[in-house]
Structures are given as structure tokens and as C-alpha cells.
DRENROLUM-227823 format. One line per field, with one value per residue: x, y, z of N, C-alpha, C in turn; chain; residue in three letters. Coordinates in steps of 0.02 Angstrom, whole numbers. Example, Ala and Ser with C-alpha at 12.3 -4.5 7.8 and 13.67 -1.06 7.14 Angstrom:
2
n_x = [660; 642]
n_y = [-284; -112]
n_z = [390; 354]
ca_x = [615; 684]
ca_y = [-225; -53]
ca_z = [390; 357]
c_x = [660; 645]
c_y = [-165; 2]
c_z = [390; 394]
ch = [A; A]
aa = [Ala; Ser]
END
This chain:
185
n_x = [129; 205; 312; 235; 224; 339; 397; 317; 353; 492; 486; 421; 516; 639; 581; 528; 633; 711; 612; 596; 741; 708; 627; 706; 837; 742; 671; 815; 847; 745; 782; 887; 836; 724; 646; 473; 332; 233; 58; -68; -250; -312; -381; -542; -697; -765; -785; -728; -839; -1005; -1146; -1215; -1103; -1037; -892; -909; -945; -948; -1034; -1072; -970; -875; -795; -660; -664; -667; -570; -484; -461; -386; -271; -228; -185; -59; 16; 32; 125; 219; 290; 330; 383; 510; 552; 561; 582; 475; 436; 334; 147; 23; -129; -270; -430; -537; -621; -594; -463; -418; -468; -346; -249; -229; -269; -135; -43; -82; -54; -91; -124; -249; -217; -288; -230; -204; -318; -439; -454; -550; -680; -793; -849; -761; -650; -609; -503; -388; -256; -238; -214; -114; 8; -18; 48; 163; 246; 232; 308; 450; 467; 482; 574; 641; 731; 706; 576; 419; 266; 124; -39; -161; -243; -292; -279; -202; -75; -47; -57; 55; 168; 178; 123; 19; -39; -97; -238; -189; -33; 130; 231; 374; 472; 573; 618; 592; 471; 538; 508; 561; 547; 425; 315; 181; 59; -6; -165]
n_y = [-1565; -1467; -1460; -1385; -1276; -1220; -1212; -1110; -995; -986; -936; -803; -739; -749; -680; -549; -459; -493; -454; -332; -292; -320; -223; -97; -130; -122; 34; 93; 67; 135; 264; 268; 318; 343; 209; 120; 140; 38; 67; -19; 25; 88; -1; -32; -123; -274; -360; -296; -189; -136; -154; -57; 26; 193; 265; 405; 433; 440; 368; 256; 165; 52; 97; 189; 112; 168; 125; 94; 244; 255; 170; 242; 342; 289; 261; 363; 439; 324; 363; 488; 487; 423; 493; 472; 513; 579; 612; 618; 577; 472; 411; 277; 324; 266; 312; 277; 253; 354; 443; 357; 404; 545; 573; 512; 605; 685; 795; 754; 649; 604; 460; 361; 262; 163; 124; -10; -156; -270; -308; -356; -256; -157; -247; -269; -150; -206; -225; -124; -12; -72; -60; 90; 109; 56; 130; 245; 249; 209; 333; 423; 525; 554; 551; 518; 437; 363; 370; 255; 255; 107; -30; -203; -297; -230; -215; -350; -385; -343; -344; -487; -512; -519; -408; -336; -254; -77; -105; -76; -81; -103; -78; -95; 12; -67; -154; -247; -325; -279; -281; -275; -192; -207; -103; -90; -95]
n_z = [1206; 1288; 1213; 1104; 1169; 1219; 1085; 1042; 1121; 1096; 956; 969; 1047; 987; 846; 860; 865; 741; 654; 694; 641; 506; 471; 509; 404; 300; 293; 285; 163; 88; 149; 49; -50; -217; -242; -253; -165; -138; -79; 34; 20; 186; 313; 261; 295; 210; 61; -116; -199; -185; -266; -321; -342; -365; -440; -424; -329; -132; -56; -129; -114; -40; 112; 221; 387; 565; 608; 510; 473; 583; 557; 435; 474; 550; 472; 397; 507; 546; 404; 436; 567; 521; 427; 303; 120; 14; -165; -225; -184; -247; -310; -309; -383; -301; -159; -23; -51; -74; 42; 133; 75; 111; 239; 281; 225; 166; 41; -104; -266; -396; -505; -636; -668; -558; -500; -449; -527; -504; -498; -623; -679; -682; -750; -850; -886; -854; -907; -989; -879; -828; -916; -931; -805; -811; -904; -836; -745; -812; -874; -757; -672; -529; -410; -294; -171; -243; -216; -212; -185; -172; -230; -165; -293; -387; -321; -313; -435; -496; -433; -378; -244; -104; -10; 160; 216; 235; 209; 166; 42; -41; -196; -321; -449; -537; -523; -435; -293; -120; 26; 147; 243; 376; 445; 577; 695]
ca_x = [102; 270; 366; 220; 226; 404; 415; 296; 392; 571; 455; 386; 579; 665; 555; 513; 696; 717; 559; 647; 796; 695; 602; 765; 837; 698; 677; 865; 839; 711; 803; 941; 780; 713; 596; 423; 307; 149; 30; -156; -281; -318; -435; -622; -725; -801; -729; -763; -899; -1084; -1179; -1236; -1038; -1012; -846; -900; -1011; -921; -1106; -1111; -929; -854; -748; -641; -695; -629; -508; -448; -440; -327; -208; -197; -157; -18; 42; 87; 177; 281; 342; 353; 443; 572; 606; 552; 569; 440; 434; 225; 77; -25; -200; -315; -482; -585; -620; -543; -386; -407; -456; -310; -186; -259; -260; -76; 22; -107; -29; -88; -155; -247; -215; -308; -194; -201; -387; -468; -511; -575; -747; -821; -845; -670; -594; -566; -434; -307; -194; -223; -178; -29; 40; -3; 102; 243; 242; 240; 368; 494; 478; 491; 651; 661; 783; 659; 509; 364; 214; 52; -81; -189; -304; -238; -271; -146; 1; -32; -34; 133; 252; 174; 121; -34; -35; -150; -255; -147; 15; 173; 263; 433; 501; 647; 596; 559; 450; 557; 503; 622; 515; 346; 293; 104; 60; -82; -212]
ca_y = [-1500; -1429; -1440; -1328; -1195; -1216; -1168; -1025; -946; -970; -895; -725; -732; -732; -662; -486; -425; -518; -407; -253; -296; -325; -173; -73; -119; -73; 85; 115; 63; 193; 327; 296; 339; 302; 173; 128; 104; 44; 55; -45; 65; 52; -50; -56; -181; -295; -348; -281; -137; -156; -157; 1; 73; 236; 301; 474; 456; 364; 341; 196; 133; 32; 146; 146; 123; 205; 71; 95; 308; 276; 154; 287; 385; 282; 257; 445; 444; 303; 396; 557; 476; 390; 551; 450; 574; 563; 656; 615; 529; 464; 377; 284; 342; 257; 345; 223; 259; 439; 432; 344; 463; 617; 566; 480; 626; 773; 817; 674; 671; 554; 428; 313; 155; 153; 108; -89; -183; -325; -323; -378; -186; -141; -318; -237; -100; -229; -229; -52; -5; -97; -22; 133; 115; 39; 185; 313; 226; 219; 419; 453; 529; 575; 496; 494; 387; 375; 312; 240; 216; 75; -75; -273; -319; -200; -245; -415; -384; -291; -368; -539; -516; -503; -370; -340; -179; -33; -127; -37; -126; -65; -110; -47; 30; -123; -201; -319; -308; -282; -290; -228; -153; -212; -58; -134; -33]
ca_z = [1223; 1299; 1147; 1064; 1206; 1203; 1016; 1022; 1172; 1043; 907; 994; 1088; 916; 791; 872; 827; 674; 622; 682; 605; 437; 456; 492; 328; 223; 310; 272; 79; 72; 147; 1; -103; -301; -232; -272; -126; -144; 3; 16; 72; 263; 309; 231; 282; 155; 13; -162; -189; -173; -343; -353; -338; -429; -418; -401; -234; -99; -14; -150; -113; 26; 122; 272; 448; 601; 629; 441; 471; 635; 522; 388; 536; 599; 405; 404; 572; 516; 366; 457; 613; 487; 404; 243; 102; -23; -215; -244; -186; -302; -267; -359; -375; -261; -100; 10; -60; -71; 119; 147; 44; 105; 299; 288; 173; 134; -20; -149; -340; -413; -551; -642; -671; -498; -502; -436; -582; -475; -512; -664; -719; -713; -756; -925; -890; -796; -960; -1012; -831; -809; -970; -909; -738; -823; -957; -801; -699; -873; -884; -691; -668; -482; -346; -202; -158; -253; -149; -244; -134; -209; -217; -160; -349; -436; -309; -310; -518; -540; -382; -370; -187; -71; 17; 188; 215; 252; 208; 144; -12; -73; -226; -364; -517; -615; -487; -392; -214; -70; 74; 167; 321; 397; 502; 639; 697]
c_x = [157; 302; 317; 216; 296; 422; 381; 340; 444; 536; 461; 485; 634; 638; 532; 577; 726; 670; 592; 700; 767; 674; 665; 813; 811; 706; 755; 862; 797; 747; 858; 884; 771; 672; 522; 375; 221; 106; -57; -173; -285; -368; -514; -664; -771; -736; -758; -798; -946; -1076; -1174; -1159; -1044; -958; -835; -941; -986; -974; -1108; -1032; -915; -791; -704; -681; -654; -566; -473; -429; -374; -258; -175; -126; -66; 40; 63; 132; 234; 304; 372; 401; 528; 603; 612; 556; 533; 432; 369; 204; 13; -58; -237; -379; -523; -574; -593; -474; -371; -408; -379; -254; -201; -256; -178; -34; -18; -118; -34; -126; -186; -224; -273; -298; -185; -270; -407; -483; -532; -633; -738; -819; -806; -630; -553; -512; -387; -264; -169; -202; -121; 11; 35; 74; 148; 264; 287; 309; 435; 488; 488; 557; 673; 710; 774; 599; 463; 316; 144; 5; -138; -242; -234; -225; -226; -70; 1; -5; 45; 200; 233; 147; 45; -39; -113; -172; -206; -58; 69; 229; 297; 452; 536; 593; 562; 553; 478; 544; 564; 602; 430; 359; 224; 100; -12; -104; -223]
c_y = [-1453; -1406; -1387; -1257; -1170; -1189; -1106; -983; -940; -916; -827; -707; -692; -680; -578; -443; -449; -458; -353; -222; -282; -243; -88; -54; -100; 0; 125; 117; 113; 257; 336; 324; 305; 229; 155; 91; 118; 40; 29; 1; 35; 22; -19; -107; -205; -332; -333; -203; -169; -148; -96; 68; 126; 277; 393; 504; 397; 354; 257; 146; 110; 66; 126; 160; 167; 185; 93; 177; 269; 230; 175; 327; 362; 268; 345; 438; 408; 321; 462; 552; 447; 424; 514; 484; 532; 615; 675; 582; 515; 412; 331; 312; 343; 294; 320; 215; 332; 467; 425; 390; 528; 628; 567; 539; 683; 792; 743; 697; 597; 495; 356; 235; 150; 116; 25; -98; -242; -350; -323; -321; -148; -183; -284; -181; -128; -217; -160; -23; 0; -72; 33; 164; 121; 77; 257; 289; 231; 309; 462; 449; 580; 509; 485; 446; 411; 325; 320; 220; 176; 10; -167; -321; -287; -226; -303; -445; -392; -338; -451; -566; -492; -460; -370; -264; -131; -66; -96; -69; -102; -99; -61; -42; -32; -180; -284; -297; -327; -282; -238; -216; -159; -127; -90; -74; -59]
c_z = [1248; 1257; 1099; 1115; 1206; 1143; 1011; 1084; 1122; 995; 929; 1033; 1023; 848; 791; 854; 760; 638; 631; 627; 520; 409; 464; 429; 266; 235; 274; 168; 53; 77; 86; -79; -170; -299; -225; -201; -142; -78; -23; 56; 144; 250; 300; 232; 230; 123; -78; -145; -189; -272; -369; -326; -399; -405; -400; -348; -182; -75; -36; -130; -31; 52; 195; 344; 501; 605; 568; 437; 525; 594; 472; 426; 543; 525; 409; 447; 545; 457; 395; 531; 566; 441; 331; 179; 41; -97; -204; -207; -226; -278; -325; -337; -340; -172; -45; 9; -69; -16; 156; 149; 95; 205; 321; 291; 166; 86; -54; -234; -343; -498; -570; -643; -618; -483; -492; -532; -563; -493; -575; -718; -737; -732; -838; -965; -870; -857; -964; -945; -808; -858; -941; -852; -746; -878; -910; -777; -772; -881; -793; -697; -587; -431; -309; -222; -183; -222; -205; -178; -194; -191; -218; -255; -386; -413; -317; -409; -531; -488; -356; -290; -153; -31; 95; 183; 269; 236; 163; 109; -38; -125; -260; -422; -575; -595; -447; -328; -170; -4; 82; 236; 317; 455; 541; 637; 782]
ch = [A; A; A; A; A; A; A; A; A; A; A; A; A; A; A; A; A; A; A; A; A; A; A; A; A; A; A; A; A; A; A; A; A; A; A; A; A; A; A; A; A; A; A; A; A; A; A; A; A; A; A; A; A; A; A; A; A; A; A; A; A; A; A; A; A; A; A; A; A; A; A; A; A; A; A; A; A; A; A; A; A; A; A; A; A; A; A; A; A; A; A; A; A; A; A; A; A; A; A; A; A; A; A; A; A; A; A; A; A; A; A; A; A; A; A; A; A; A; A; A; A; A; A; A; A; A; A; A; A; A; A; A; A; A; A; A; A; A; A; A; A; A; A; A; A; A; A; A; A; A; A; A; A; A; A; A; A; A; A; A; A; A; A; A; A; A; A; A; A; A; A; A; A; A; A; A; A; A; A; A; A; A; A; A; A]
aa = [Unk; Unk; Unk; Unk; Unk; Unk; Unk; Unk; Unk; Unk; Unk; Unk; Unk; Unk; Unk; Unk; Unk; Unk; Unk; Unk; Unk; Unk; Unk; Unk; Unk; Unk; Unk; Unk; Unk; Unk; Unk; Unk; Unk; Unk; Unk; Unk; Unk; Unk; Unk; Unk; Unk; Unk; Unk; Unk; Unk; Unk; Unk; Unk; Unk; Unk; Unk; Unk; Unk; Unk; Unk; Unk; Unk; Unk; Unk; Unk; Unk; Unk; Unk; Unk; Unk; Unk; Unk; Unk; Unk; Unk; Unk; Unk; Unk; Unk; Unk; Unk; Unk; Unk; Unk; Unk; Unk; Unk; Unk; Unk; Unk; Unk; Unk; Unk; Unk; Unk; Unk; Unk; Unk; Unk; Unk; Unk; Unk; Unk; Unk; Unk; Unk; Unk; Unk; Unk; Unk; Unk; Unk; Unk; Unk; Unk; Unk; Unk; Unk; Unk; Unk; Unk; Unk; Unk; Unk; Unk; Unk; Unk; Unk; Unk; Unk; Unk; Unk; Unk; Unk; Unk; Unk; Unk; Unk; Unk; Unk; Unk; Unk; Unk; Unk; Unk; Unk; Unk; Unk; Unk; Unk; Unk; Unk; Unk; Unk; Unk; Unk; Unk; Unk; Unk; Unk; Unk; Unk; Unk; Unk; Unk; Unk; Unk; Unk; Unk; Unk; Unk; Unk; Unk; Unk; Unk; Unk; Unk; Unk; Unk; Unk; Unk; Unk; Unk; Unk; Unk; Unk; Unk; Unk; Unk; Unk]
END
């Protein structure tokens, strides 16, 4: 029992500036810009939509909660304290991620290959999607940050990774990831 209180004290001792440190370097990799960050919406409880989802009434979609506005919230700040520079924001569709964008950044558009295809009803755009993305990203020709805000099924598609709600996923042009940032709430 010592030796496990003993290791979580080294843990939380060690690991709180290691995290800095990590989050330091990305931060810095961003500011040299031309990097693709994807962000999960904030948090929405649930998971999925209900049945009767129609993407053009969030009433029928699962959206975010308070907790999931104030981590949009704190998702702006940390780009706007880090002096992050950003070209676009681009959203997908669902309100949850338009929430997100629109709280975080203000200034956002949306796109469709950005869009869940999780469910059953969209399972059938994941290809045509991902072509899309990797179509746009091959004709983007800026040197700053482009920020997708999106759903955990597209990043986990394109960069191989799980992402949590509100979580901030950097990668290079031709999806190799280089780190994340969780923002809490």
C-alpha cells in the first residue's frame, strides 16, 4: 500500500510539468503555423443522436450542455491567450459543433466532410468524406492554422486517434499527428 501511494505522489510530482512541457511544444509548433487542428466538439452528453435527428433542427439533435458551452469557452481563451493564429474555422454541420465553433472563434463556416457518419444514416458518406477532406487539404495553400471543428469519428478516421469531448488535435498536412491538448471544464 505505500509503494502505491508512493508512486502516485512520483506520478502527480513528475507528470504535471512533463504535461506543460508537452503542451509548450505543441503550442510552439503551432505558432510556426500550416497546421491542421482538429477540435471534438465540447462536451454533449449522450452518445450518438436520438432517432428522430434532423440536421436542420437542433431540438432533434444532442447538443451541448452548460458544462460543454463553458469548455468551448475556455477552447477560445486558450487560442486567444497563446496568440494562436488561425486562417479558418470550419465546422461540421451538426449543431454541437457549430455551438462549439461559434462560441470558441465567432468567425466559422461550415463544411460538410466534416459531418458524423456514425450512425447507420450517415455510415455511407465516410469514404466520400474523407476524399473530400483530403481533396481540400491538397488545394489549401495557406501557412497558418486551419482548425476543423468536428465529430470523435472523423478524427479518429483520418489521424488514427480518439479524441475526448472538446479536445484539440494538431497534425501536419498529411495527417500525421503531433500532439493534443484536453481542455477540462
Amino acid at each position: 500500500m505505500k509503494f502505491i501511494k508512493f508512486f502516485i505522489i512520483i506520478f502527480i510530482t513528475f507528470s504535471t510539468p512533463i504535461k506543460a512541457d508537452l503542451n509548450k511544444n505543441l503550442i510552439d509548433q503551432l505558432d510556426k503555423g500550416g497546421k491542421l487542428i482538429f477540435i471534438r466538439h465540447a462536451y454533449a452528453p449522450g452518445n450518438g443522436d436520438p432517432i428522430n435527428f434532423n440536421l436542420n433542427d437542433c431540438s432533434t439533435q444532442r447538443n451541448l450542455s452548460n458544462i460543454g458551452r463553458k469548455q468551448a469557452q475556455y477552447i477560445g481563451a486558450f487560442f486567444r491567450e497563446n496568440k494562436i493564429k488561425i486562417d479558418k474555422v470550419l465546422s461540421s454541420e451538426w449543431c454541437r459543433c457549430k455551438e462549439t465553433a461559434k462560441i470558441a472563434f465567432d468567425d466559422y463556416s461550415t463544411n460538410s466532410f466534416l459531418n458524423s457518419f456514425y450512425s447507420s444514416k450517415y455510415a455511407k458518406n465516410k469514404d466520400k468524406q474523407i476524399k473530400e477532406l483530403n481533396n481540400y487539404i491538397k488545394k489549401y495553400e495557406s501557412n497558418e492554422n486551419l482548425v476543423f471543428v468536428t465529430h470523435y469519428v472523423l478524427i479518429s478516421e483520418v489521424l488514427n486517434y480518439g479524441p475526448s469531448s472538446g479536445e484539440i488535435v494538431v497534425s501536419d498536412k498529411n495527417f500525421n499527428m503531433i500532439g493534443s491538448i484536453e481542455i477540462n471544464y
